[in-house]
C-alpha positions as CSV (number, residue, x, y, z in Angstrom):
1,X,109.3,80.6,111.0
2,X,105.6,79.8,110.8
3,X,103.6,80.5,113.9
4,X,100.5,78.8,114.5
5,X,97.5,80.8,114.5
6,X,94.4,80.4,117.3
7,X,91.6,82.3,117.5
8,X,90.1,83.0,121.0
9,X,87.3,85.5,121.8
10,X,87.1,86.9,118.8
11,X,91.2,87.8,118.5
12,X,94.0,85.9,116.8
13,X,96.9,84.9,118.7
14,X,99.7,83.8,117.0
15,X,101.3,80.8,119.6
16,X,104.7,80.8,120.0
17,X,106.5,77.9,119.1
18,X,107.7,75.5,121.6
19,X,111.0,75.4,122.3
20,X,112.4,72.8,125.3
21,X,114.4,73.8,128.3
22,X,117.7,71.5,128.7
23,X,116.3,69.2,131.7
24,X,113.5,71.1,132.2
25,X,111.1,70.2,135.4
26,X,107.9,69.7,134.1
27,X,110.1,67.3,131.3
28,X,111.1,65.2,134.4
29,X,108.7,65.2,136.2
30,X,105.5,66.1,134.6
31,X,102.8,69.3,134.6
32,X,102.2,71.3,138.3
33,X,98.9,70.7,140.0
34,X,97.3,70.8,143.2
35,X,95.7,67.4,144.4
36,X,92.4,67.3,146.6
37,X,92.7,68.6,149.7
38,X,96.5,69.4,149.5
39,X,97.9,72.8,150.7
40,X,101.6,72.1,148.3
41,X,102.1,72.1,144.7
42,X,103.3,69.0,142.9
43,X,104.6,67.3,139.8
44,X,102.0,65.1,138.2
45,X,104.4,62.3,139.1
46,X,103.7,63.1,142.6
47,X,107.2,65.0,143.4
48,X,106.8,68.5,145.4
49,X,107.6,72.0,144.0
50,X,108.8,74.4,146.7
51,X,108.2,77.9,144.6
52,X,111.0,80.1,145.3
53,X,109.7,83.6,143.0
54,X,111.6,86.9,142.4
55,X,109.9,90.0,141.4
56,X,109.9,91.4,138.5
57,X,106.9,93.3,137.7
58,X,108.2,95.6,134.8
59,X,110.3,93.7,132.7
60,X,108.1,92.9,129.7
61,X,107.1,96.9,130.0
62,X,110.6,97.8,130.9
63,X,113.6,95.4,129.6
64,X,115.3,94.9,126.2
65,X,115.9,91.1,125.1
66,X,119.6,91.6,126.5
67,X,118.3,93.0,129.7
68,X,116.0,90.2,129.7
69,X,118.7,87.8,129.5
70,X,120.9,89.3,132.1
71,X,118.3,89.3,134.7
72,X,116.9,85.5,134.3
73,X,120.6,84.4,133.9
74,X,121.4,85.9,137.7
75,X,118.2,84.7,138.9
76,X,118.2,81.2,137.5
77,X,122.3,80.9,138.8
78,X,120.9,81.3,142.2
79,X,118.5,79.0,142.2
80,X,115.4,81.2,141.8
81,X,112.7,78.9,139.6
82,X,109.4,81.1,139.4
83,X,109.5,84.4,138.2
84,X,106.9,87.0,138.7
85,X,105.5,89.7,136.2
86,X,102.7,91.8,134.5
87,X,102.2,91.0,131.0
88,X,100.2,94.7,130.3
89,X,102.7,96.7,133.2
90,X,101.2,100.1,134.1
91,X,104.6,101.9,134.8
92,X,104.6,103.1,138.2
93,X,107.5,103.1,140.9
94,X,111.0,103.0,140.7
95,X,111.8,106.5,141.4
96,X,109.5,108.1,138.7
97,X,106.7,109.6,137.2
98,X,104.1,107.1,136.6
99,X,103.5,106.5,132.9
100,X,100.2,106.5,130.7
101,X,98.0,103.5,130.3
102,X,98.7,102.8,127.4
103,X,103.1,103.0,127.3
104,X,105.0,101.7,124.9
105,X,107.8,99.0,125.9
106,X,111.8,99.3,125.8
107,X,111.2,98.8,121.8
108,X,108.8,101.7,120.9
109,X,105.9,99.3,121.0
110,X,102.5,99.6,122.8
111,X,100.2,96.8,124.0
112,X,97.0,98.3,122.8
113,X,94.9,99.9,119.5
114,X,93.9,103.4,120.7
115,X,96.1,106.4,122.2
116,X,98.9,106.6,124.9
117,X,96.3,107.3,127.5
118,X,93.3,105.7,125.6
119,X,94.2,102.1,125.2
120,X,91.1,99.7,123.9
121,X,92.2,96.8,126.0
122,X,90.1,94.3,124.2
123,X,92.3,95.0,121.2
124,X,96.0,93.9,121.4
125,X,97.9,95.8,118.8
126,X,99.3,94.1,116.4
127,X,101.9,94.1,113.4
128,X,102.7,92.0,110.6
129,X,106.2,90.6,109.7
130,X,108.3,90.4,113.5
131,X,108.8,87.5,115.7
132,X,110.6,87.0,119.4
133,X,114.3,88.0,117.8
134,X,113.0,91.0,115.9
135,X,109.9,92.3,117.9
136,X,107.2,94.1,115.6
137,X,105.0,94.9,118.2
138,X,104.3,94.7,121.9
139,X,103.3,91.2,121.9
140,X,106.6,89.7,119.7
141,X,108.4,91.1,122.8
142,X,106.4,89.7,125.4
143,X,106.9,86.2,123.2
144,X,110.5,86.5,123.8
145,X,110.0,86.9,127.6
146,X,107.8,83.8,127.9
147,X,110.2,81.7,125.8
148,X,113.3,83.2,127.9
149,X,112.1,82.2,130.7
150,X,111.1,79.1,129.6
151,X,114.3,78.1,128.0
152,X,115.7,78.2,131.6
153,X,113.4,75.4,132.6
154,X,111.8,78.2,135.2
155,X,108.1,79.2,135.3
156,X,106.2,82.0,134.9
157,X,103.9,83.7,137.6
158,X,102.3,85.8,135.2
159,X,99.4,88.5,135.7
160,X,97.3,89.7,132.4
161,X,97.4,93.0,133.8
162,X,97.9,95.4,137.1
163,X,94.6,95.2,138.3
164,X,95.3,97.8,141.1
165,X,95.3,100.4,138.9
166,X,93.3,98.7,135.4
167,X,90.6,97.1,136.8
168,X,89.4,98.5,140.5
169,X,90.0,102.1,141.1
170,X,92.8,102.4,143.5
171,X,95.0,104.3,141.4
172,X,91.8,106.6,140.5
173,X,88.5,105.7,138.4
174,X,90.3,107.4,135.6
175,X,93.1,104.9,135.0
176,X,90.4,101.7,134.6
177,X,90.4,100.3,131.5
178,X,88.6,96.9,131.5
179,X,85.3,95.7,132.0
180,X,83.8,92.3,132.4
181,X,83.4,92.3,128.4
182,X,87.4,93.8,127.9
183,X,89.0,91.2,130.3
184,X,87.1,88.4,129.0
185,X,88.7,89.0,125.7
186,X,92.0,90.3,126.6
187,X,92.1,86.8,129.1
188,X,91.2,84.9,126.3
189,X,93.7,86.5,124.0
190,X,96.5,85.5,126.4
191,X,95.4,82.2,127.3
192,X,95.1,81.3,123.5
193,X,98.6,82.9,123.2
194,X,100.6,80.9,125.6
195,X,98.0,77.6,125.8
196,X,101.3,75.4,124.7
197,X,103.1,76.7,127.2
198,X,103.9,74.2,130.0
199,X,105.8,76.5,132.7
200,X,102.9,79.6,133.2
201,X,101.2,80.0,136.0
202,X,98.2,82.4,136.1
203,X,98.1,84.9,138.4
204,X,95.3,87.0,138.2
205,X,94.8,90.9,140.8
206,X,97.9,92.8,140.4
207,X,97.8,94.5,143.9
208,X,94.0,94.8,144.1
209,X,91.5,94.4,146.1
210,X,88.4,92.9,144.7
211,X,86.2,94.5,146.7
212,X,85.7,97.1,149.0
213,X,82.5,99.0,151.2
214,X,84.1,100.8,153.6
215,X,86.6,103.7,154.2
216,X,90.1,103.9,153.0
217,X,93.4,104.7,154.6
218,X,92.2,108.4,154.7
219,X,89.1,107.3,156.1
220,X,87.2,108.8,153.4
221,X,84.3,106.0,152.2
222,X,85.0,103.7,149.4
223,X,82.9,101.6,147.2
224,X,83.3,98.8,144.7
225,X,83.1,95.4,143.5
226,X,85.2,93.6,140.7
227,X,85.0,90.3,141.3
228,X,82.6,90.0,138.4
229,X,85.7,91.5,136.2
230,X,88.2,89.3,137.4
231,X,86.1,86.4,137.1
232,X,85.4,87.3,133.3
233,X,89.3,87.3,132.9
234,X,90.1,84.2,134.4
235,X,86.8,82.5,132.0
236,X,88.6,84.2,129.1
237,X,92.0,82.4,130.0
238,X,90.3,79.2,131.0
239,X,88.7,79.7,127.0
240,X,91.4,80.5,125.6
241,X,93.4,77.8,127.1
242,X,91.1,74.9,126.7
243,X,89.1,75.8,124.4
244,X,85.8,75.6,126.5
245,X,83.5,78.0,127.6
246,X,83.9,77.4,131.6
247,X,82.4,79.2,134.6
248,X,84.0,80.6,137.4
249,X,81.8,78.9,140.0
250,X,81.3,75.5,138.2
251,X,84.2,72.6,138.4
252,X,84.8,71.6,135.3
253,X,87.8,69.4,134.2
254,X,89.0,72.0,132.1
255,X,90.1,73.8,134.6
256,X,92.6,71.1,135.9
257,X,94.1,72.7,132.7
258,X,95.8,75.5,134.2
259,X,97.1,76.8,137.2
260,X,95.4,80.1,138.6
261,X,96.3,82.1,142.0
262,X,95.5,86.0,143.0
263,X,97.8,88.4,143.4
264,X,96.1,90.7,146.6
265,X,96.4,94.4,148.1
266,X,99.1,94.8,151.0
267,X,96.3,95.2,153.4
268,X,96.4,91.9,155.3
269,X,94.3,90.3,155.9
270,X,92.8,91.0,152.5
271,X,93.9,88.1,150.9
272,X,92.5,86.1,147.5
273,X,90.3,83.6,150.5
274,X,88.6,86.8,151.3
275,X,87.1,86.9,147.9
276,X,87.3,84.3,145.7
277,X,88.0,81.3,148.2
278,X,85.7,78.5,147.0
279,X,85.7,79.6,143.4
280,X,86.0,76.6,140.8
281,X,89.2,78.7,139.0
282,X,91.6,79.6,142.2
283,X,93.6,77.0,142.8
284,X,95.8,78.4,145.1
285,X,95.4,81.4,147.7
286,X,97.7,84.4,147.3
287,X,98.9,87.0,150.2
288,X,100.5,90.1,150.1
289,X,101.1,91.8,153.6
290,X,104.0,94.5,151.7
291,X,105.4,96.4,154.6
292,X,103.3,94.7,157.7
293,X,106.2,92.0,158.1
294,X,105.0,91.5,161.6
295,X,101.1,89.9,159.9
296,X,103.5,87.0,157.6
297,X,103.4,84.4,160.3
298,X,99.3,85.2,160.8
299,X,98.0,85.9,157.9
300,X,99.7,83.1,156.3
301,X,98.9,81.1,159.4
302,X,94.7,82.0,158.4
303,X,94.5,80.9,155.0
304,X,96.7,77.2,156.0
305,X,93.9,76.4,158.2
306,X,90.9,77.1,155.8
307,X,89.3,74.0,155.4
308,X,86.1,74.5,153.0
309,X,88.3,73.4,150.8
310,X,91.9,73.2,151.5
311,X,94.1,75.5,149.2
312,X,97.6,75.7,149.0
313,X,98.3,79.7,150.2
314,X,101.7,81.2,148.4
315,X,103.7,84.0,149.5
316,X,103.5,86.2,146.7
317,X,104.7,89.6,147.6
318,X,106.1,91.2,151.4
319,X,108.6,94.1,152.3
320,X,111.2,94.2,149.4
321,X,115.1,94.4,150.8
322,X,116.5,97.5,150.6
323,X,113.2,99.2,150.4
324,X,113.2,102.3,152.7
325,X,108.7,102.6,152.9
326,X,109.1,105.7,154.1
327,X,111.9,105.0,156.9
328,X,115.7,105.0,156.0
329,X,116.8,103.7,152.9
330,X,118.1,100.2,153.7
331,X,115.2,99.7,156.6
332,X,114.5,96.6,155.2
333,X,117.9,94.3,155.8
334,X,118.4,90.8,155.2
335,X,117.3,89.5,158.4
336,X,114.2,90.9,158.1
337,X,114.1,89.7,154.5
338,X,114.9,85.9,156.4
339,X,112.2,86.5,158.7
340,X,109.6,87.2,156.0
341,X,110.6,83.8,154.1
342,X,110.6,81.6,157.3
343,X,107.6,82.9,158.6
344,X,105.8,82.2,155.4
345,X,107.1,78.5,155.5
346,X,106.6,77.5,159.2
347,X,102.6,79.0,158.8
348,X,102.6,75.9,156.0
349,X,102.7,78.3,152.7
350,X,103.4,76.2,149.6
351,X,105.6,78.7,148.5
352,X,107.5,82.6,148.7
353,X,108.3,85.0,146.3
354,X,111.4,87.3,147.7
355,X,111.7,91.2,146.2
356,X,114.2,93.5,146.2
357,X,113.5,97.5,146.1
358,X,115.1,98.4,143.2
359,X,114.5,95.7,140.9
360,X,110.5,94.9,141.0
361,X,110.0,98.0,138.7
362,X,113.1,98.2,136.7
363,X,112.6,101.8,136.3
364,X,115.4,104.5,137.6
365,X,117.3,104.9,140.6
366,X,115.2,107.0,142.8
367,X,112.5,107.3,144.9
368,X,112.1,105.5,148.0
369,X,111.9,101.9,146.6
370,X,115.9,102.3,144.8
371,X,117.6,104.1,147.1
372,X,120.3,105.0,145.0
373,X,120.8,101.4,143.4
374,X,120.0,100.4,139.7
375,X,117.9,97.0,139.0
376,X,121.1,95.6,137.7
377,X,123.2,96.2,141.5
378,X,120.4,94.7,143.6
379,X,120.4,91.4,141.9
380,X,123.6,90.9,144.0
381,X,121.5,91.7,147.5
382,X,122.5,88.8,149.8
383,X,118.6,88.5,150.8
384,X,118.0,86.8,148.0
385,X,120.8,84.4,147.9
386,X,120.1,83.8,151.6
387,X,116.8,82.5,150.2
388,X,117.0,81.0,146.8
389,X,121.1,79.3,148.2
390,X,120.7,79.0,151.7
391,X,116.8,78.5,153.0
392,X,116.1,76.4,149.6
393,X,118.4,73.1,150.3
394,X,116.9,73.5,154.3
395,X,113.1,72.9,153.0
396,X,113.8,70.4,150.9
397,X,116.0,68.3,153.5
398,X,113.7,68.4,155.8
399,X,111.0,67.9,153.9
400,X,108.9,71.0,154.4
401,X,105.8,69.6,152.8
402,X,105.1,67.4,155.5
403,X,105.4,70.6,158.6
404,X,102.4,71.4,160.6
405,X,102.6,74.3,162.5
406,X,102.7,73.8,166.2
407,X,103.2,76.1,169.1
408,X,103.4,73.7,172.2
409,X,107.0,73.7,171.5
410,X,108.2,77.0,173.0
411,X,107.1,78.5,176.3
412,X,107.0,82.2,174.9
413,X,106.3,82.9,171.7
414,X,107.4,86.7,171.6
415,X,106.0,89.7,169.1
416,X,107.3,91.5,165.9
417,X,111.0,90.9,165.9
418,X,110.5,88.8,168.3
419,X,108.4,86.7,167.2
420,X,109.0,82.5,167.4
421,X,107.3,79.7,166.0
422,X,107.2,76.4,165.8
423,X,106.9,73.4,163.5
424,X,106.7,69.3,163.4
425,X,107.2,66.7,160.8
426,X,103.7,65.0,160.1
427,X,106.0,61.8,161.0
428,X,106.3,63.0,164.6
429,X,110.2,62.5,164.5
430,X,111.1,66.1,164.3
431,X,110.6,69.6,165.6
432,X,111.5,73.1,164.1
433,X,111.9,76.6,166.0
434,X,112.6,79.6,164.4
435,X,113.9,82.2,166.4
436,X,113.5,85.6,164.1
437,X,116.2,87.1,166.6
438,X,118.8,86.3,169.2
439,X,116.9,86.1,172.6
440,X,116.0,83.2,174.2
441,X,113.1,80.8,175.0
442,X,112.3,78.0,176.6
443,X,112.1,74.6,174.7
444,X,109.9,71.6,175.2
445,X,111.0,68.7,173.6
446,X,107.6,66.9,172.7
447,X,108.8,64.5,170.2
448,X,108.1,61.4,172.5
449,X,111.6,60.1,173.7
450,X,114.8,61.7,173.8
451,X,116.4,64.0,171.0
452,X,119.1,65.5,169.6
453,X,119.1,69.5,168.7
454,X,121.5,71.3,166.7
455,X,121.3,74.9,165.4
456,X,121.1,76.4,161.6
457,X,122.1,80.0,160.5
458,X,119.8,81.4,157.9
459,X,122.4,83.7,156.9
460,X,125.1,81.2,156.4
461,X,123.6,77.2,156.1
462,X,125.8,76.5,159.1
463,X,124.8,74.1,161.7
464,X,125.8,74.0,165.7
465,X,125.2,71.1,168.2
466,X,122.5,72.3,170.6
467,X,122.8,69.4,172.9
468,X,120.5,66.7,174.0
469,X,116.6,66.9,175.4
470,X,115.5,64.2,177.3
471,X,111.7,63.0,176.6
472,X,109.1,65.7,177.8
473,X,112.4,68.0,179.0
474,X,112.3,71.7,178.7
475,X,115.3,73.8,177.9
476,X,116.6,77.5,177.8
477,X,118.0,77.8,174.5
478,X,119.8,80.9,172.8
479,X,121.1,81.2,169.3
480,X,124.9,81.1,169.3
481,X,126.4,84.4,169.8
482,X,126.2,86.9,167.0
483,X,123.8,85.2,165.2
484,X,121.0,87.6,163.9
485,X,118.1,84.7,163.7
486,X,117.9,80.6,164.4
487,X,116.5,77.6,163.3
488,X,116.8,74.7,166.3
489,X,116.4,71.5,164.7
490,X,115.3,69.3,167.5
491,X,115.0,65.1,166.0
492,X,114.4,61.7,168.0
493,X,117.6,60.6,169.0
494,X,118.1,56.8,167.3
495,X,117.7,54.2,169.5
């Protein structure tokens, strides 16, 4: 198999050959992109993409080609379609010791020239004679991964790296291994790499923040800025996608290119607007709020009404189900999974990426994360099929692109678990509550004439008749008993 050969800051990738997903999405209906002033991801034919992500943060570090397999198959049968994960994975969580910066994959293979704790990150290692099927180094593994993935017609959210602990010191100065110089290259290596690919999605942070004067959680004082390093990355991908030199803070065509989002720390509301907002390479806004599931609905909320310019804002990592943070193992169930997702949606994210504990590091079954489950067993969490099976078809019925949130609905909007909010269509002709649990609220119907309500379990896709409203009437509504969280679907009746 000949490979073709591009050479990109200096380094020669090797691209791996194209190889086209049965029906794949962006076959049907053209490349993603954003269009002025929209806050969704699209189809270049105009049709919307609802991202619905898993985590998988260690598998090119972690999983053999069968493993590989196993995973994406499970994910893809559910209905999962972006998936998540760190090209240069610096093994942490899971239940165990966190590994050198420099670790060798499931195969023996590290991603760097230089030592197990010394890796030259501007130098990819690699070996002569192996391919995808028969990986010869780091990088002929991480080929099969991209192509896997591909071959399923599902996209990759890919980061070059964990920035969290590579690139700002959060994990400790000692473990940062690029500079502006490094992740200029190492970007460019990548996007020369994968340039043909038509499913990857950039994603560039790793759990970082960009930028910090102030005090940490300790409240000891804490110093840095690395924009200027991510920056350089995502001007090496841009190069080594296009082929241009382009600038972080110029538009340029080139950029239309590619897709690029930012993968933020869990401290909301430190999201990718706080830094890098009106930046010519972030296309969308990224949010992280990890265990503060009671900041989804504002924090998402924030970034949907920035205006200077409008951005779509994704969902990109929350509390993971079954993940104990330091309470009970199991803490986080599937309701408060559900809550997480519809949150995201009815604060007008373009998209959510869903996580379970022991799967996002596919390492062990310990620690507080695993909880006595293997990656393998948590695929079969029913958070995630309550997402990818059940919420999935709801959005896209009711056309999710087109919801602006709006409170007037409901009298009391509640806090935490408690919490309800409130969409309508653009068109006027419907209104959506979500009622994250079981207590009630009062219910204006504002729709303009009378209406018809009905109820939907998250859990299950069921729907209930909830009656009738007449025009400006307000109700007392309750979810149906021993149901753990609500949608009420409130529409014009026909005339």
């Amino acid at each position: 198999m000949k490979f073709r050969l591009l050479v990109a800051g200096g380094i020669i990738a090797a691209a791996i050959p194209p190889a086209a997903a049965a029906d794949a999405p962006w076959d049907r209906h053209g490349l993603l992109q954003v269009a002025s002033g929209s806050r969704h991801l699209s189809h270049s034919d105009g049709t919307p993409f609802l991202w619905l992500g898993d985590t998988a943060w260690g598998m090119f570090q972690q999983l053999t080609r069968e493993e590989v397999d196993h995973y994406l198959d499970q994910r893809q049968r559910l209905g999962f379609n972006v998936i998540q994960s760190v090209a240069y994975w610096y093994p942490h969580g899971g239940g165990m010791a966190t590994g050198p910066e420099n670790a060798a994959n499931a195969y023996g293979h590290r991603p760097f020239v230089g030592g197990e704790r010394t890796p030259d990150t501007a130098r990819p290692l690699l070996a002569d004679g192996g391919n995808a099927d028969a990986p010869n180094d780091y990088w002929d593994h991480a080929d099969y991964v991209v192509r896997a993935i591909r071959k399923r017609g599902m996209y990759l959210a890919l980061l070059p790296t964990w920035g969290r602990a590579s690139i700002v010191p959060q994990f400790g100065p000692d473990h940062v291994t690029f500079d502006e110089a490094k992740a200029r290259s190492f970007g460019a290596f990548l996007g020369a790499r994968y340039r043909d690919e038509p499913n990857i999605i950039w994603v560039l942070g790793g759990d970082a923040k960009a930028q910090i004067d102030g005090y940490d959680k300790n409240q000891s004082p804490v110093s840095f800025d690395k924009r200027s390093v991510f920056r350089a990355m995502a001007e090496g991908i841009g190069r080594g996608v296009t082929g241009k030199s382009v600038a972080w803070n110029k538009p340029d065509p080139a950029w239309d290119r590619l897709l690029m989002t930012y993968h933020p720390d869990g401290d909301a509301p430190d999201n990718s607007s706080k830094w890098f907002h009106n930046d010519a390479w972030l296309d969308m806004n990224g949010v992280e709020v990890w265990r503060e599931m009671d900041l989804v609905y504002s924090t998402m909320l924030g970034d949907y009404q920035l205006n200077a310019p409008v951005k779509p804002s994704l969902f990109l990592e929350g509390s993971y189900e079954f993940g104990s943070y330091r309470y009970e193992c199991g803490w986080v169930t599937p309701v408060k999974v559900r809550r997480q997702v519809y949150h995201s949606f009815f604060a007008g994210a373009a998209g959510h990426t869903y996580g379970a504990g022991p799967i996002w590091a596919m390492r062990g079954t310990g620690g507080d994360y695993n909880c006595g489950y293997n990656w393998k067993q948590a695929l079969d969490f029913p958070g995630a099929a309550q997402f990818a099976k059940v919420a999935q078809p709801f959005l896209k019925k009711y056309g999710w692109t087109q919801w602006i949130p709006d409170g007037r609905f409901i009298d009391a909007v509640g806090e935490g678990d408690n919490l309800k909010v409130a969409v309508r269509s653009a068109g006027g002709d419907r209104a959506f509550v979500y009622f994250s649990e079981a207590s009630s609220a009062g219910i204006r119907n504002r729709l303009g004439s009378s209406a018809v309500a009905r109820w939907f379990d998250p859990r299950s896709g069921d729907e209930v008749d909830a009656g009738r409203f007449d025009r400006d009437q307000e109700r007392l509504m309750q979810p149906p008993a021993r149901w753990e969280d609500a949608v009420l679907v409130i529409e014009r009746e026909p005339k």
